[in-house]
MIMIKOL-914783 format. One record per residue (C-alpha): x, y, z; residue in one letter. Coordinates in pm, 1 decimal, m for minus. Example, Ala and Ser with C-alpha at 12.3 -4.5 7.8 and 13.67 -1.06 7.14 Angstrom:
// residues 2
<atom><u>1230.0</u><v>m450.0</v><w>780.0</w><rest>A</rest></atom>
<atom><u>1367.0</u><v>m106.0</v><w>714.0</w><rest>S</rest></atom>
// end
This chain:
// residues 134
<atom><u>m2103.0</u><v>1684.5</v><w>422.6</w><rest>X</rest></atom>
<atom><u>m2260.3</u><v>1503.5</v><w>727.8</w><rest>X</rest></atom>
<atom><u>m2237.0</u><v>1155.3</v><w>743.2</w><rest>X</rest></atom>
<atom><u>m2609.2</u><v>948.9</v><w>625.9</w><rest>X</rest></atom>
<atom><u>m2720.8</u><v>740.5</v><w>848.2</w><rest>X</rest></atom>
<atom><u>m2926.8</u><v>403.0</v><w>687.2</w><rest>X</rest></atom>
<atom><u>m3162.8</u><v>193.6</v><w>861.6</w><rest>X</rest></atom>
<atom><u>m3334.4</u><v>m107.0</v><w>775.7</w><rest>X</rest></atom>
<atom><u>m3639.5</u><v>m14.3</v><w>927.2</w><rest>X</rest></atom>
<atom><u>m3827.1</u><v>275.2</v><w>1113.5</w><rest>X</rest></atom>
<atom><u>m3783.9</u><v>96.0</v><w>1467.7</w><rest>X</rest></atom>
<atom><u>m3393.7</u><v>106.0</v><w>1445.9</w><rest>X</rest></atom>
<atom><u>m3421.3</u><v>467.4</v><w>1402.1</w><rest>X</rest></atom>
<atom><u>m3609.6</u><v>490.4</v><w>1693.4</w><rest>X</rest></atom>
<atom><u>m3378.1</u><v>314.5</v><w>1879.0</w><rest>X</rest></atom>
<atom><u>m3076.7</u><v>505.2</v><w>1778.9</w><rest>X</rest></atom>
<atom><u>m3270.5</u><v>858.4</v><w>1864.9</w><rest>X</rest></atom>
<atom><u>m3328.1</u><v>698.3</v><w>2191.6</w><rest>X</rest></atom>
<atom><u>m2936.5</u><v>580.2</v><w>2258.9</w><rest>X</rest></atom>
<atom><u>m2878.3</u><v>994.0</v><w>2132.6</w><rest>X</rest></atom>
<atom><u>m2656.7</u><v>805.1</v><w>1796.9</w><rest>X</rest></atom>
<atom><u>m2876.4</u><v>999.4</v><w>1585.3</w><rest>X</rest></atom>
<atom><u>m2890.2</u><v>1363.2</v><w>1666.7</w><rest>X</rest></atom>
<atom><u>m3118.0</u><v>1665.0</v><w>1558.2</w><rest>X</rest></atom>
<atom><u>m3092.8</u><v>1783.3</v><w>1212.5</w><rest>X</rest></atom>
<atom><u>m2962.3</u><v>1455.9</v><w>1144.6</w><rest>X</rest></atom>
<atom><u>m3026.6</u><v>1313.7</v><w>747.9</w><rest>X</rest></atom>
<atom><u>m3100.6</u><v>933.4</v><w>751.1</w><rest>X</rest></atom>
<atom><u>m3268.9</u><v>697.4</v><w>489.1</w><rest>X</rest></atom>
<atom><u>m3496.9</u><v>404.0</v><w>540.0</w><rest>X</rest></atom>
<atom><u>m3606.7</u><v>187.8</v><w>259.6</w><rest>X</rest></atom>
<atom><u>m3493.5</u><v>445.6</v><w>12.8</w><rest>X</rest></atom>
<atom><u>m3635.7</u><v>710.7</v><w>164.2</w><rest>X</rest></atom>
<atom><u>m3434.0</u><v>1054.4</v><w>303.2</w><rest>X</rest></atom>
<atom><u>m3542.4</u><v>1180.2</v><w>583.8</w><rest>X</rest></atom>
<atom><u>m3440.1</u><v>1404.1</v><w>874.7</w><rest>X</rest></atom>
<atom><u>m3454.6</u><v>1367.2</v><w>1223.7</w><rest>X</rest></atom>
<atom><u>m3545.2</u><v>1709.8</v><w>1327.5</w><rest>X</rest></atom>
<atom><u>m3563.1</u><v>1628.5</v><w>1687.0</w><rest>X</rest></atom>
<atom><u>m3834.3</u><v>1613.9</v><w>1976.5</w><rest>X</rest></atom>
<atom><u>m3966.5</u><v>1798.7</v><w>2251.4</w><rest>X</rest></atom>
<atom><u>m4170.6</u><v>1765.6</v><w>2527.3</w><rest>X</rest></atom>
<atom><u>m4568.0</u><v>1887.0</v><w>2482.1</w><rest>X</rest></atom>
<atom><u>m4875.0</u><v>1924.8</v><w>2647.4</w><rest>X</rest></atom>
<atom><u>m5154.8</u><v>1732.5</v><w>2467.5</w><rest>X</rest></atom>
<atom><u>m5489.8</u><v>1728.2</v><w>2590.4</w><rest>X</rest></atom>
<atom><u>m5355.6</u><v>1796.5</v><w>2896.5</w><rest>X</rest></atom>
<atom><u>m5091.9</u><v>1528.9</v><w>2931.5</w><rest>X</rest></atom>
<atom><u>m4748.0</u><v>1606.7</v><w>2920.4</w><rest>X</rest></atom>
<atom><u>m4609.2</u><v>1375.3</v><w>2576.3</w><rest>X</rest></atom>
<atom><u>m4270.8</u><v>1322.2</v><w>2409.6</w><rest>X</rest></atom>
<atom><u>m4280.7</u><v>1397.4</v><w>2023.8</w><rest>X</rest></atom>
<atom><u>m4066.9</u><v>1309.2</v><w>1785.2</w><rest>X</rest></atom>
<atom><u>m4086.2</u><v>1552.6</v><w>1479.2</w><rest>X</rest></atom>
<atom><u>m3943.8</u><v>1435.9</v><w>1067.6</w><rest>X</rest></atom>
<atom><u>m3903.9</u><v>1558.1</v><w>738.8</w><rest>X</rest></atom>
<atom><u>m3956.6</u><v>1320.7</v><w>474.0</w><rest>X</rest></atom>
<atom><u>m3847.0</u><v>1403.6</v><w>167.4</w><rest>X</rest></atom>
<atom><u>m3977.0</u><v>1344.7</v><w>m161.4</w><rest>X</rest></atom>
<atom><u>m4060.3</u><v>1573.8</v><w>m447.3</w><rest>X</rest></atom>
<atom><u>m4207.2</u><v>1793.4</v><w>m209.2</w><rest>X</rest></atom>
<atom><u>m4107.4</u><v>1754.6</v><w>187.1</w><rest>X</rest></atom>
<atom><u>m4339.9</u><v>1609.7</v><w>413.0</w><rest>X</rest></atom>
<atom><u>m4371.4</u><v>1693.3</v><w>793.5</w><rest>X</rest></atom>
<atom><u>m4442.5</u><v>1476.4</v><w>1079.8</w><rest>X</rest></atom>
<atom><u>m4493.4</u><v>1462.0</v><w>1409.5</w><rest>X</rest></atom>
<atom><u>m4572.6</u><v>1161.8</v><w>1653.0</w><rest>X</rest></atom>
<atom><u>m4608.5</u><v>1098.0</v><w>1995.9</w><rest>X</rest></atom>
<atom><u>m4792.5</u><v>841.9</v><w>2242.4</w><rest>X</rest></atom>
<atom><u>m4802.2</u><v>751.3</v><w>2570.0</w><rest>X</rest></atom>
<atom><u>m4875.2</u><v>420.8</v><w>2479.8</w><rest>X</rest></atom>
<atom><u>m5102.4</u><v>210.8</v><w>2661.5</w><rest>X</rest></atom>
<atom><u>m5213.5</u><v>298.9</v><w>3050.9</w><rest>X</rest></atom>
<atom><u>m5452.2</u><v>68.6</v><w>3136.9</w><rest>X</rest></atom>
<atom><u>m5822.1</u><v>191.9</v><w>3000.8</w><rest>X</rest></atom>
<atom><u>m6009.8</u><v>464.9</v><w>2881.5</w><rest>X</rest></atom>
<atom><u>m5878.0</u><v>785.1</v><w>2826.1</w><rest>X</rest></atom>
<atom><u>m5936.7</u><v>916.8</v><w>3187.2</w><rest>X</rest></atom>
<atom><u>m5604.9</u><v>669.7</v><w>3235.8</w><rest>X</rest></atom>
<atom><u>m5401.4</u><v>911.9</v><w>3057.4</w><rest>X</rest></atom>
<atom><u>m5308.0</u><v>732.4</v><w>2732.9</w><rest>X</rest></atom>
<atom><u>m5295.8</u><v>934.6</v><w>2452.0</w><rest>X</rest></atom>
<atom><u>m5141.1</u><v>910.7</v><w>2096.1</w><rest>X</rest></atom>
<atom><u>m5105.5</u><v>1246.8</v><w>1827.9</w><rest>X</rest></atom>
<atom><u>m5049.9</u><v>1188.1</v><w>1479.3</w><rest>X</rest></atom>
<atom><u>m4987.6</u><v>1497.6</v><w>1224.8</w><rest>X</rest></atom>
<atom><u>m4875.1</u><v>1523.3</v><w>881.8</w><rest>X</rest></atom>
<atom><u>m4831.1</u><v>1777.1</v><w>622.3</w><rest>X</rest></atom>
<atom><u>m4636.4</u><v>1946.0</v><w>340.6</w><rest>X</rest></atom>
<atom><u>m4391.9</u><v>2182.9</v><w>429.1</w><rest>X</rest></atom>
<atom><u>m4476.2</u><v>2318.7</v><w>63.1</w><rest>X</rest></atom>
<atom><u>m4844.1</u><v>2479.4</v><w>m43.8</w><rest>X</rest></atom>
<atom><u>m4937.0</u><v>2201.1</v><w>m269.1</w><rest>X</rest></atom>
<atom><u>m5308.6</u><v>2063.8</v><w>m384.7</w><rest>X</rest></atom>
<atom><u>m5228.2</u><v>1736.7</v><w>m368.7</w><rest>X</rest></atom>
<atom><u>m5133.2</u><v>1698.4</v><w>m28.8</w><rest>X</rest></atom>
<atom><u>m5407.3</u><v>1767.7</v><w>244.4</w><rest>X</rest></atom>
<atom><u>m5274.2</u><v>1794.5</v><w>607.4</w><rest>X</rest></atom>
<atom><u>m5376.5</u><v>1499.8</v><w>846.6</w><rest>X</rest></atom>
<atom><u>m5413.9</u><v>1523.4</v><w>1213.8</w><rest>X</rest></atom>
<atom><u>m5516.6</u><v>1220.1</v><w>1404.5</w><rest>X</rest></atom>
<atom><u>m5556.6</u><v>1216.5</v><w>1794.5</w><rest>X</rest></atom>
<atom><u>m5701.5</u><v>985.9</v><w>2043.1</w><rest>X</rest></atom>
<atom><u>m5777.4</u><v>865.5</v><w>2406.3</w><rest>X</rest></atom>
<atom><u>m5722.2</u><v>563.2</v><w>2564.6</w><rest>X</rest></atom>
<atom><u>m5586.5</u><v>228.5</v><w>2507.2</w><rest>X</rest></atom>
<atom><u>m5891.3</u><v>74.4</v><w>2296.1</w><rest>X</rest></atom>
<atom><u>m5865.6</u><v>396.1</v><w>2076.1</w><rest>X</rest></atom>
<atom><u>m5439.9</u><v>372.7</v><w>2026.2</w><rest>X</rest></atom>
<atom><u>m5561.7</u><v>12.6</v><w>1931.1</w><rest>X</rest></atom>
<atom><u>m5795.4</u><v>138.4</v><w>1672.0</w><rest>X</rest></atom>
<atom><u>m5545.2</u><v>376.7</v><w>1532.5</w><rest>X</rest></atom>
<atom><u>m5215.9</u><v>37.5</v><w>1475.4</w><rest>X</rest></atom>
<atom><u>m5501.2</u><v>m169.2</v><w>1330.9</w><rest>X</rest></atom>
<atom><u>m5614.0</u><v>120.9</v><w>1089.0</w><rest>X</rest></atom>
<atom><u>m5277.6</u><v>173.3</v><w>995.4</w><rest>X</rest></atom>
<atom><u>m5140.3</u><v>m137.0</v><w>983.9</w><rest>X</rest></atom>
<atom><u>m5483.5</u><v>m227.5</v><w>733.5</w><rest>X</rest></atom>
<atom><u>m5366.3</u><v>105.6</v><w>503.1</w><rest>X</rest></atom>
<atom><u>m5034.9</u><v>m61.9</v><w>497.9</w><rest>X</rest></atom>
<atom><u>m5100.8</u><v>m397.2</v><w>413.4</w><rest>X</rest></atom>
<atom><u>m5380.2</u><v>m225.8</v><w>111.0</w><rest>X</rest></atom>
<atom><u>m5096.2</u><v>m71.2</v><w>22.0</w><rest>X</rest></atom>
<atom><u>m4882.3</u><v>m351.8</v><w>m1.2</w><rest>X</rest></atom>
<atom><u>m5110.2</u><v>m550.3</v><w>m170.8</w><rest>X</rest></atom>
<atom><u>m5171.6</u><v>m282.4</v><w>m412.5</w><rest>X</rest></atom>
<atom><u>m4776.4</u><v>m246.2</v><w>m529.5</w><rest>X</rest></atom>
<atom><u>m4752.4</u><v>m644.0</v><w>m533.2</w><rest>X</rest></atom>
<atom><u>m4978.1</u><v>m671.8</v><w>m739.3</w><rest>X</rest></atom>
<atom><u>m4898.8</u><v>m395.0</v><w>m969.0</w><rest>X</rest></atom>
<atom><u>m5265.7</u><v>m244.7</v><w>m1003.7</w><rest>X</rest></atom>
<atom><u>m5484.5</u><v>m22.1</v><w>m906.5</w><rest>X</rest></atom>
<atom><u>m5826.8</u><v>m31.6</v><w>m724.5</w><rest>X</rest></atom>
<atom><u>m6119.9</u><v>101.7</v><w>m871.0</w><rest>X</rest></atom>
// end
């Protein structure tokens, strides 16, 4: 059985993809949650030529995702910054809708952390607090 590899936190799985410790195909857990590196390629998005970094999550049903950004360039979109977003069950399932997020510039990759990083702190709010919102 291969070796899982735990992380405290997204970012040092990042970093270890990065330094090649964690290798395609590779299971891992964060916070509880198993996952698999499945491993990233380069791909032309809008245009611009992106790294993306492609997951399973895995939960009652498995989630894919991919990611990839430029990060910031310096403007507007004709600066080449660009960030993809997409996530979706692997399984045919009702309750999970596919999402696919992309944008255009460094304003807009903005838009997208603070969007997220509201959702997140909703959510944590939400589980803190042990109810739910109307």
């Amino acid at each position: 059985m291969d070796d899982i590899y735990k992380f405290d936190n997204l970012e040092d799985a990042f970093v270890a993809i990065d330094n090649n410790e964690l290798t395609e195909d590779a299971p891992f857990n964060v916070n509880n949650t198993s996952c698999y590196y499945i491993g990233k390629r380069e791909k032309l998005l809008d245009g611009i030529s992106m790294l993306v970094y492609k997951f399973t999550l895995i939960y009652a049903f498995q989630a894919e995702v991919e990611i990839a950004t430029t990060g910031k360039r310096g403007g507007d979109a004709g600066h080449g910054g660009r960030t993809y977003i997409s996530i979706k069950s692997s399984e045919e399932t009702d309750a999970f809708s596919p999402v696919k997020i992309s944008v255009e510039g460094d304003m807009e990759l903005s838009a997208i952390v603070d969007s997220m990083s509201l959702f997140l702190a909703l959510l944590g709010h939400v589980e803190s607090n042990k109810k739910t919102l109307p």
